[in-house]
N, C-alpha and C positions, 0 to 999 in steps of 0.2 A: 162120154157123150160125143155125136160125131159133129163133129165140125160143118162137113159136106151136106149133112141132111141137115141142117138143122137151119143152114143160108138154103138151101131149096125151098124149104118148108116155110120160111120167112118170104121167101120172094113169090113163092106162087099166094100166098095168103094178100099177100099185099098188091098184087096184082090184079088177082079177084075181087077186091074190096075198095075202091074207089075213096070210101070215107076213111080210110086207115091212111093217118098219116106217118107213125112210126109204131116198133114192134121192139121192146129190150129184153131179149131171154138172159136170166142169171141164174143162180143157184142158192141154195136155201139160205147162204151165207151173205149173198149181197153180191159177190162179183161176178162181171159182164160177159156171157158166153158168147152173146153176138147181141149187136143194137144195128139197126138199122132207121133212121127218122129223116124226113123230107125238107127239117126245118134244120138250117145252120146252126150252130152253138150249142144244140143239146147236149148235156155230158148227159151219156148213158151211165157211168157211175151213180150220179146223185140219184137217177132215178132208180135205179136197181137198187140203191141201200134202202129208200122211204118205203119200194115198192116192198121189201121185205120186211122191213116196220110195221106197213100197215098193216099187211096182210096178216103177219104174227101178231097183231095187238087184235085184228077181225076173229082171227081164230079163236082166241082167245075169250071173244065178246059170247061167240059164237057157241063156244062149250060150256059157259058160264049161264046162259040161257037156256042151255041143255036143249039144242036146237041140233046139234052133231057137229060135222066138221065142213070146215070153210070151202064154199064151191066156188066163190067170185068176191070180189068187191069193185064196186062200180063209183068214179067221182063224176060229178058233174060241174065243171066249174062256169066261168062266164063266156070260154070264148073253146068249152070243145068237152074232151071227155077222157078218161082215162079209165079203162079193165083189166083188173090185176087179178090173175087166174093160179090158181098153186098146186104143184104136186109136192111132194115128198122131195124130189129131186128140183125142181124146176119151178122158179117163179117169172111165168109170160105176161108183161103188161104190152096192151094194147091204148095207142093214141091216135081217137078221132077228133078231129073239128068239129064246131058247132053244127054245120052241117049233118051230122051226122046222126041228130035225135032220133028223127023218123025210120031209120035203120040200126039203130044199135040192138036188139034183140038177133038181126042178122049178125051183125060182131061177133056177137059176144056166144054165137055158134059156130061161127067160122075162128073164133081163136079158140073154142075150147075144141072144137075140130086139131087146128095146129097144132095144141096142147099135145092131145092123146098120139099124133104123129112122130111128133118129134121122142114122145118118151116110149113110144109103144113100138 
């Protein structure tokens, strides 16, 4: 994986998107290829392991329903958002703020934008 496009690819994403507060790319395993967040004390660790958690327990949900395979999982919690987007290789979650309801259908275009980037 390249290093250099991958901090580009985070920086222009995050640029563009005003309601993205932070972006942690890992790998199927849980560890951190690049984390980038706005807010002090994030361990992009903890989130890179749940984010591969969840994802793998959605996937899971997801074939079990016989629905196919996992294109997103979206949280919502009290004070923002988080989009956990998956390839094969790469699991991108994306962290907006509350603020960011009325645009997350933009998000969650523009990280699976940065998704196909970074791996394509």
């Amino acid at each position: 994986m390249d290093q250099a496009k991958i901090e580009q690819v985070v920086s222009e994403t995050m640029a563009a998107n005003a309601d993205l507060e932070g972006i942690v790319i890992c790998d199927a395993k849980g560890k951190v290829l690049f984390g980038h967040t706005i807010s002090a004390g994030t361990k992009h660790a903890d989130i890179a392991n749940l984010a591969v958690k969840i994802a793998a327990n959605s996937s899971q949900l997801a074939a079990g329903l016989d629905k196919g395979g996992l294109k997103e999982v979206s949280i919502a919690s009290d004070n923002g958002f988080a989009i956990i987007l998956g390839d094969v290789k790469l699991v991108l979650t994306g962290i907006a703020g509350e603020g960011a309801r009325e645009s997350l259908g933009l998000l969650r275009m523009a990280l699976r934008r940065a998704l196909l980037k970074i791996v394509g």
